[in-house]
C-alpha positions in Angstrom: -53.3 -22.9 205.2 -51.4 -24.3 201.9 -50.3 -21.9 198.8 -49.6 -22.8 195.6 -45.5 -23.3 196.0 -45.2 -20.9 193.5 -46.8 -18.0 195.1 -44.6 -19.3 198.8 -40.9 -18.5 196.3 -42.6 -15.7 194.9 -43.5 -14.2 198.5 -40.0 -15.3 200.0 -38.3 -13.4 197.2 -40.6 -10.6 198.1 -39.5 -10.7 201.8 -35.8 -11.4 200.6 -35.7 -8.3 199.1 -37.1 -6.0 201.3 -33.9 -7.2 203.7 -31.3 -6.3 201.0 -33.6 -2.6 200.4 -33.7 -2.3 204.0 -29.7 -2.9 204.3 -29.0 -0.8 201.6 -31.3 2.4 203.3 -29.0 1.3 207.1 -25.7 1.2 204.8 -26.1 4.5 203.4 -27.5 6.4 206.0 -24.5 5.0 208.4 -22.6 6.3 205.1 -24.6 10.1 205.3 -24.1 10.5 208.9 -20.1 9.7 208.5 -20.3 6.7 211.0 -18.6 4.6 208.3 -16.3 5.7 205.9 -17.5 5.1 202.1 -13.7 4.4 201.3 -13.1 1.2 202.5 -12.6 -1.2 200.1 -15.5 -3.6 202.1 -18.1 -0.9 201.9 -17.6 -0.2 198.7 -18.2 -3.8 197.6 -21.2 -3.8 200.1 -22.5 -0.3 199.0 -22.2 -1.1 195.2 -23.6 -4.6 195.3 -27.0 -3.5 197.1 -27.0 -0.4 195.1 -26.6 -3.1 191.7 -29.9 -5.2 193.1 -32.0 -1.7 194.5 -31.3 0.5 192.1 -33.4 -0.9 189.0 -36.7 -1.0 190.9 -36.3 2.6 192.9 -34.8 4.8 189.3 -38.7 4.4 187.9 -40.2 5.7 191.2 -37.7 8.3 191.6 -38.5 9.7 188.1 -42.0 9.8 188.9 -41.7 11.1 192.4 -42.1 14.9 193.1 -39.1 16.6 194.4 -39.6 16.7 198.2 -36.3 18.7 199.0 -34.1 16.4 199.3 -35.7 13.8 201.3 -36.1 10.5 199.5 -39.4 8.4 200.0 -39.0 6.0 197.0 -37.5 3.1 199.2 -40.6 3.4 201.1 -42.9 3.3 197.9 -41.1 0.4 196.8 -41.6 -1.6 200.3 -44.9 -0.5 200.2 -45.5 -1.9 196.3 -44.2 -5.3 197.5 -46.3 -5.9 200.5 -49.0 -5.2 198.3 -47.7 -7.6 195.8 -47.1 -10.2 198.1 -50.4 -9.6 199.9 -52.4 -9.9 196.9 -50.9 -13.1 195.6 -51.8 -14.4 198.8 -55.2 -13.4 199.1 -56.2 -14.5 195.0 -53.8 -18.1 195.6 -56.6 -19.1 198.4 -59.5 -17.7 197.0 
């Protein structure tokens, strides 16, 4: 099966960032459960660099999101958005 090349980049920058949402949920629940300490001067960097690239795409979700007591779900409404994304150009590229 061939895709238009431009829907294949579009898709890998799909999948590219769900890694770099995905590391930022590991980084800062290893930071929440205290098994690495948010004052390293690495971390930081890390923490503030995938916060930079998550955070414009999860604020809108957040806004609209009802308050669940503290528990977060927007990261998984945002991987869920970009399957669908990525599944539908698929699907309407071969059609």
């Amino acid at each position: 099966m061939v895709l238009n090349p431009f829907v294949e980049l579009i898709c890998t920058l799909i999948r590219l960032y769900d890694y770099v949402l995905i590391a930022w949920l590991v980084l800062s629940w290893l930071i929440s459960f205290g098994i690495v300490n948010r004052y390293q001067p690495a971390v930081q960097r890390i923490n503030f660099a995938l916060f930079r690239l998550t955070d414009p795409l999860l604020r809108p979700i957040r806004k609209r999101m009802p308050d669940l007591g503290g528990i977060d779900i927007s990261p998984i409404v945002l991987l869920l958005a970009l399957e669908f994304i990525s599944n539908s150009l698929v699907y309407y590229s071969i059609r």
